[in-house]
C-alpha angles and dihedrals in degrees: 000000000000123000117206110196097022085147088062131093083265112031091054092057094047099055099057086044091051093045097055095055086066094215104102137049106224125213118186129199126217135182077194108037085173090069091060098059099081089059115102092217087062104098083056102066142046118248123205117184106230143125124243086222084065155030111336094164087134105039082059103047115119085356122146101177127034112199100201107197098144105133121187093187116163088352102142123322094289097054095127099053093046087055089051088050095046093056095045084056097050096041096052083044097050095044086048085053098046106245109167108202133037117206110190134187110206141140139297118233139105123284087219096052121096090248126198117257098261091048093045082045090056091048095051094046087057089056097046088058094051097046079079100086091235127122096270120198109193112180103194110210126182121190102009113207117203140118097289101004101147087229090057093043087056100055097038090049089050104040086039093057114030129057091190130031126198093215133196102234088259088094087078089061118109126240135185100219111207124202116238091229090054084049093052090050097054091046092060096043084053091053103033104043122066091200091071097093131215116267126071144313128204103210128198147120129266102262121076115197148152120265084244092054091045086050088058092040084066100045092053093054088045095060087244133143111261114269125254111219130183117186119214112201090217108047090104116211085257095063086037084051091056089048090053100051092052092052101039135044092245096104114235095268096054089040100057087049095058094043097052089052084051089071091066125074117246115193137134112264099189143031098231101114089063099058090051104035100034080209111145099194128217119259120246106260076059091054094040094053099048096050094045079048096051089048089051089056099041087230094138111148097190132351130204084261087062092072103105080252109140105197084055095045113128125266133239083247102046112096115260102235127061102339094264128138103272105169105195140172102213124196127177128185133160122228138190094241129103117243095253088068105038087048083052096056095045095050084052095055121115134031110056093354102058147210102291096240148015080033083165095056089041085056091045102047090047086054089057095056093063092047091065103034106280133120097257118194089308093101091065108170157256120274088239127043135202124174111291091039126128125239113186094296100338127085123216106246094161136049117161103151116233090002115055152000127178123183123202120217113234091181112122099269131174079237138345128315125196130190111191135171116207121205132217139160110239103178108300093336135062136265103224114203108185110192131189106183127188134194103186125212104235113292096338097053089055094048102060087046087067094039094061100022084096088059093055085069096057090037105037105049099045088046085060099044086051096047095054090035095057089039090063093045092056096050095050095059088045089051075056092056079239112150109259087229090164101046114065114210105240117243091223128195103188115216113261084229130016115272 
């Protein structure tokens, strides 16, 4: 089979799903081959570098099964056309080379309606690709939710940061979200199962809702208040789509896009899909809570920003996992001593020893945190650590000796804070990463991000300079054959997988 669009939210979660099965040999086309190296189903499949706007003579070639996911959307102001034309070129190409199936991901909406222009694009692409002749398989989706679906970065961005929202009346509309994992199995049954006949599927899950229940459906499973949201009859999707834009990652021409299709009702008309499929899909608090869960544990395979899309491509600034909020301050030296002893002084760190730096703000703001209900810095700590052990108000989550440790906060936060050490050999020295990362809890998360962020100046970077100061200390007098008194060797119990 041949994927168009592998390096996409979708297409990178179908190929692992179909390779597993055993049962198909994947080829993927690229106009890119270099962004599929990172995958680690890479190694599985064949890559050919092509475009699906020309000659794709040798993609095709020996293919059964063609998955078309290639998506233009808000790509210049003739997007649409260039996607018809896209699908006309790989359909005549695949019928000459004698594919014999067609598996297509498009939109929900009715044909009736008077349907915004992605979603009018999605459903002529559909048609493009079964003029063809050949046996077409459209599955039609609405409100995708997944870890770094753009439609799931929109609304937790939204609910996360704003505790009232001024809304455009198409949050009454009503939706059918779909889970992505629902979505990937259907793929595959589409692909997999000759019994899965040509013609369309209306694809959703069993809850139908409007985007401001949803919206509420999101801020329940998050732990948040309720939303308040007022919704102003003038406020058009175009101005929405600029506000969106300036409160979530999803730049402002994707976003438009996607706001303009919000004003259409996307349900599933018909049961068809039931009879076929047999799927009886999760329901959206399930769908919330995995993807909330898969962000938590930034275990995010692909993300909207992975599309080969380069006006939503990722910035320099944007976070490189899923496409969350991760606030970080992040330092990086170099030091003379080996790994093993700059691991050592670092798993020493806390309690009696200290913090390094800033050893007054450190008081004060564990004084804060008992203030407020938290532990504070009276847990201190043991001489030795494995994972699970407390060190003043942070937890160890991570223990890979010589290599890293990562600390948890267990403060009370308006969201999760994170302090980690990355190891690496640098000649005979060490690279030192020192990383304190941030996920803020809606405004006031935010907020507090911003009020301590001008202490991190006068805390990170002594903490780092003692670390690596102390480290070669202590390998020098090891170099001496003289005892390490000060630096307890950590009893370490590295995690069976990677936090």
């Amino acid at each position: 089979m041949l994927v168009t669009g592998a390096s996409g939210y979708v297409g990178g979660r179908l190929i692992p799903a179909l390779l597993a099965t055993g049962e198909v040999q994947v080829r993927c086309l690229a106009r890119t081959p270099a962004k599929l190296d990172a995958a680690a189903w890479r190694p599985g499949v064949q890559v050919v570098a092509g475009d699906v706007g020309g000659d794709l003579a040798e993609a095709l070639d020996g293919i059964d099964t063609l998955v078309y996911l290639v998506h233009s959307i808000g790509q210049g102001r003739d997007w649409a056309q260039r996607e018809q034309a896209d699908a006309r070129n790989v359909a005549e190409q695949a019928r000459a080379a004698g594919v014999r199936r067609i598996v297509y991901l498009g939109g929900l909406g009715r044909d009736g309606d008077d349907l915004s222009l992605h979603l009018r694009s999605r459903h002529d692409v559909g048609r493009a690709l079964a003029s063809s002749g050949l046996a077409t398989v459209e599955l039609r989706a609405g409100v995708i939710i997944g870890s770094g679906s753009a439609s799931f970065e929109m609304l937790r961005y939204l609910v996360d940061v704003l505790p009232v929202m001024i809304t455009p009346r198409w949050v009454a509309t009503r939706c059918q979200p779909i889970a992505i994992a629902d979505v990937i199995t259907l793929m595959s049954r589409a692909v997999l199962d000759p019994a899965v006949q040509a013609g369309v599927y209306e694809v959703g899950g069993p809850d139908v809702v409007s985007y401001a229940q949803m919206m509420e459906a999101y801020a329940r499973a998050a732990g948040l208040p309720r939303r308040r949201l007022i919704s102003v009859p003038l406020l058009t999707p175009s101005l929405s789509s600029h506000w969106v834009g300036l409160v979530t990652p999803v730049p402002v021409p994707l976003a438009r896009e996607l706001v303009e299709s919000l004003v259409n009702e996307v349900v599933v008309d018909d049961d068809r899909t039931l009879s076929t499929f047999g799927l009886r899909t999760m329901g959206l608090d399930e769908a919330i809570r995995r993807a909330m869960a898969a962000v938590e544990r930034e275990n995010v395979p692909t993300t909207w920003s992975n599309a080969d899309l380069m006006p939503f491509a990722p910035a320099a600034t944007d976070p490189a996992w899923s496409g969350g909020k991760l606030l970080s301050d992040v330092r990086r030296a170099t030091t003379s001593a080996p790994p093993g002893a700059v691991f050592a002084t670092i798993a020493a760190i806390g309690g009696k020893r200290g913090w390094y730096s800033g050893e007054v703000l450190w008081r004060i703001r564990g004084l804060l945190d008992k203030v407020v209900g938290g532990p504070g810095l009276r847990k201190g700590r043991k001489r030795t650590i494995a994972v699970g052990d407390v060190i003043d108000f942070w937890r160890v989550e991570e223990l890979c000796p010589g290599r890293r440790i990562r600390l948890r906060a267990e403060m009370v936060l308006p969201g999760q804070a994170w302090l980690t050490w990355d190891l690496a050999p640098a000649g005979r020295g060490t690279s030192v990463t020192q990383s304190a990362s941030f996920r803020p809890r809606g405004l006031w998360g935010r907020a507090y991000w911003l009020g301590v962020a001008p202490f991190h100046r006068f805390v990170f970077p002594g903490m780092l300079k003692g670390i690596l100061a102390d480290a070669e200390e202590q390998a020098l007098l090891r170099a001496r054959n003289a005892p390490c008194k000060d630096v307890p060797m950590p009893r370490t119990r590295p995690n069976p997988e990677p936090v």
